[in-house]
C-alpha positions in Angstrom: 47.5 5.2 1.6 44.4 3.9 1.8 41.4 5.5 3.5 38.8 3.1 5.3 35.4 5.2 5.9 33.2 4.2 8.6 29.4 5.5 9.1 28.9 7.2 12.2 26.8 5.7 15.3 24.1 8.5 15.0 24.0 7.6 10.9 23.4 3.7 11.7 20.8 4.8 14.2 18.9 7.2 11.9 18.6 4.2 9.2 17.4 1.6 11.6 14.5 4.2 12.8 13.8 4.5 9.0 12.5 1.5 8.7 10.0 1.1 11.6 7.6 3.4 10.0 8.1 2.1 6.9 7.7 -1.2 8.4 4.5 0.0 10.7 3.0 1.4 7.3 3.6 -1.6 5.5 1.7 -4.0 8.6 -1.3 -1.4 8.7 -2.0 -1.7 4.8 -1.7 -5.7 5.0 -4.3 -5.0 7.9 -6.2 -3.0 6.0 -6.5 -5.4 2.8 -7.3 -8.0 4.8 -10.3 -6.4 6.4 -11.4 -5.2 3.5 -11.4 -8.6 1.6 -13.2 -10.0 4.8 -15.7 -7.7 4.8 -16.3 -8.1 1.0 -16.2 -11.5 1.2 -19.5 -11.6 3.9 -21.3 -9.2 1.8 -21.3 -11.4 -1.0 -22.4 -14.5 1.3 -25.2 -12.3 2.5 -26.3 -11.1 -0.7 -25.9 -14.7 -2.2 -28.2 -15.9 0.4 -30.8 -13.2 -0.1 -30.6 -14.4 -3.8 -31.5 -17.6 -3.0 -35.6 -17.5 -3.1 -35.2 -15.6 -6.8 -32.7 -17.6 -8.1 -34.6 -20.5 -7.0 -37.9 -19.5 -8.9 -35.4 -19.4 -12.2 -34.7 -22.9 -12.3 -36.2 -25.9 -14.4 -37.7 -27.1 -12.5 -39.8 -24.2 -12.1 -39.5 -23.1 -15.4 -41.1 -26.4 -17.0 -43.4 -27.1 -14.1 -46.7 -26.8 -16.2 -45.2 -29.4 -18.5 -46.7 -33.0 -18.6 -49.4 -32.6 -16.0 -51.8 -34.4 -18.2 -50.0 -37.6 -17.6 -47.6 -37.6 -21.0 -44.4 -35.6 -21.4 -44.6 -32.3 -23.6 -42.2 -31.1 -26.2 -40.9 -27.5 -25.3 -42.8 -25.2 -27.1 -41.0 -22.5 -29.6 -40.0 -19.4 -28.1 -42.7 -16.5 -27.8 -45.6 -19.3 -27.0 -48.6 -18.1 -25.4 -48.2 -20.2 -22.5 -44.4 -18.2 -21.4 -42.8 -21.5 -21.2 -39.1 -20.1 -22.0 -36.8 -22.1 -24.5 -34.3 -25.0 -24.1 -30.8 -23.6 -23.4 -27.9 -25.0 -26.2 -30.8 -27.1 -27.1 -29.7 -29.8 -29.8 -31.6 -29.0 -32.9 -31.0 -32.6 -33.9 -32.8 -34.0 -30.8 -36.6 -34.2 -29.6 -37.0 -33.0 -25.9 -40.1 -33.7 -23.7 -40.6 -33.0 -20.5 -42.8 -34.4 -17.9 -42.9 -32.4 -14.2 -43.4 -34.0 -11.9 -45.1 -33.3 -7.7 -44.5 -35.6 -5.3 -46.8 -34.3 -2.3 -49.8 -36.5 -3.8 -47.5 -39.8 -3.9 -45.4 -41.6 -6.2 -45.0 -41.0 -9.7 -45.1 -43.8 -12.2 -43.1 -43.7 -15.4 -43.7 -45.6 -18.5 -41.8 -45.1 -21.9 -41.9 -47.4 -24.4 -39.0 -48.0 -27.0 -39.0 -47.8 -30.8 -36.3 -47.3 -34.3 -34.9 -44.2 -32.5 -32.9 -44.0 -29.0 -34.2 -42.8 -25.8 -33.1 -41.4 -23.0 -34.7 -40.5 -19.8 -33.1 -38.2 -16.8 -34.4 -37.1 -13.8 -33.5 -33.5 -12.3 -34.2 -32.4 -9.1 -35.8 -29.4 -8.3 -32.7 -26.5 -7.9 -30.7 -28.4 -10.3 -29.0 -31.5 -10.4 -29.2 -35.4 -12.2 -31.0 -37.6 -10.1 -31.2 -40.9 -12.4 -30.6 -41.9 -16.1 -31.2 -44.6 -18.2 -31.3 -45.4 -21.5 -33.9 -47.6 -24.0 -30.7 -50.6 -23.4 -32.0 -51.0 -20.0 -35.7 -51.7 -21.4 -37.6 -55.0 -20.5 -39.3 -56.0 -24.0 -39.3 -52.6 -25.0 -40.7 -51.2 -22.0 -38.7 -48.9 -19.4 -40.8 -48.4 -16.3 -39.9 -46.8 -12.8 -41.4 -45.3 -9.2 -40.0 -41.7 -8.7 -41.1 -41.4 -5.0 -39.4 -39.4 -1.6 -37.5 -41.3 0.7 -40.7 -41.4 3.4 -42.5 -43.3 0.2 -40.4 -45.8 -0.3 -40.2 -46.7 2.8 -44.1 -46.8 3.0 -44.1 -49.0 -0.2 -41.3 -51.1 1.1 -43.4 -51.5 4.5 -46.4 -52.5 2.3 -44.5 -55.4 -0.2 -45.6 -58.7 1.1 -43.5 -60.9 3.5 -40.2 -62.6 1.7 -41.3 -60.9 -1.6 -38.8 -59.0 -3.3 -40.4 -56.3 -5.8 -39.2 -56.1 -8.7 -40.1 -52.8 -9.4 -37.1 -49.9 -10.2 -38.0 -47.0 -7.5 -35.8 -44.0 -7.6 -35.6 -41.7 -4.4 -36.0 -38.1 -5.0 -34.7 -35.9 -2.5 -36.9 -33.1 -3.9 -40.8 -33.0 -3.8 -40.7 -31.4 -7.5 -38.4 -32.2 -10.5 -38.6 -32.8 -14.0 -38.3 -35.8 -16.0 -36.8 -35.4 -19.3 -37.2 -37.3 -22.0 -34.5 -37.0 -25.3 -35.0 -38.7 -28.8 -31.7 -38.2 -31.1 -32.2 -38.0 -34.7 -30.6 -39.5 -37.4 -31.9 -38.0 -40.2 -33.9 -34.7 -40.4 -36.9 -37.4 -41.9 -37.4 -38.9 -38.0 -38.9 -35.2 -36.9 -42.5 -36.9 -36.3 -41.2 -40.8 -35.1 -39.0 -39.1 -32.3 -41.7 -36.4 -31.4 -44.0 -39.5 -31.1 -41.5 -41.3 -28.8 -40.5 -38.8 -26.6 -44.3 -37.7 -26.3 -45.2 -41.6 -25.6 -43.9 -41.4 -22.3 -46.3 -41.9 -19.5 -46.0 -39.8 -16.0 -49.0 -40.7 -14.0 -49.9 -41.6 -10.4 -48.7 -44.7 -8.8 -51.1 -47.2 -7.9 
């Protein structure tokens, strides 16, 4: 004989009402989380933005600013120098780095470098971080790589200034930053071309536009 049990209508109704708290708890934690990560989530942003104007100062633009003002790029010096320039990050100890900083507020900035034995390399970084332009001693016009660094309002001031149905010839590169750095690199190939690439990279001339 076989017996069949059956829950009662009062037991069905007691597990149903289980759950709604369970399920109420469950809805205010998610609630809960999610404020939480929202209100974490705007602290950060605010402290990020009051970062900003430190983090800003840190860069390297700011950090190599005092490099090539006299009108020639500068090889980093070593660390503890008198003159708290701090040193190259993972720099390459088999290749020469100069520097020459550059301030656009005065006008255009004139770049000459001249080639030799060795390869060279030239980038330009933007004030806050960032590649603006690089080229390399293959793009030299017999053995001579020139260009303008200059702000957008320059250029078009130079452009406004070229004579009627003459196309210059001249390479101008737009910064979108007033300050930046241009940064010369030399690679060696043996340890004997020290002096040859600190002579190259030094070579380069940062001056005034005329």
């Amino acid at each position: 004989m076989s017996t069949v049990s059956h829950n009662p209508p009062e037991r069905r109704n007691s597990l149903f009402a289980g759950w709604r708290p369970r399920l109420r708890a469950g809805f205010a934690r998610f609630v809960m989380t999610t404020l939480a990560g929202l209100i974490l989530a705007a602290i950060v942003h605010i402290v990020t933005i009051l970062a900003i104007p430190a983090l800003a100062g840190r860069d390297a633009a700011h950090a190599y600013r005092e490099l090539g003002t006299e009108g020639h790029a500068e090889t980093i010096p070593a660390p503890g120098n008198a003159r708290g320039v701090p040193a190259l990050r993972e720099a390459d100890p088999n290749t020469v780095t100069a520097i020459c900083s550059y301030d656009l507020s005065a006008g255009p900035m004139r770049v000459v470098a001249r080639t030799g034995s060795l390869p060279l390399a030239l980038t330009l970084h933007r004030q806050g971080g960032g590649v603006l332009y690089a080229i390399t001693d293959r793009a030299a016009i017999r053995g001579t790589l020139e260009f303008l660094v200059m702000t957008e309002a320059q250029r078009d001031e130079r452009i406004a200034a070229d004579e009627d149905g003459e196309t210059s010839r001249e390479l101008r590169i737009v910064s979108d930053t007033v300050q930046g750095l241009v940064v010369a690199r030399v690679p060696l190939r043996l340890p004997s071309d020290r002096a040859d690439a600190e002579a190259l990279a030094t070579g380069v001339a940062c001056g005034a536009a005329n």
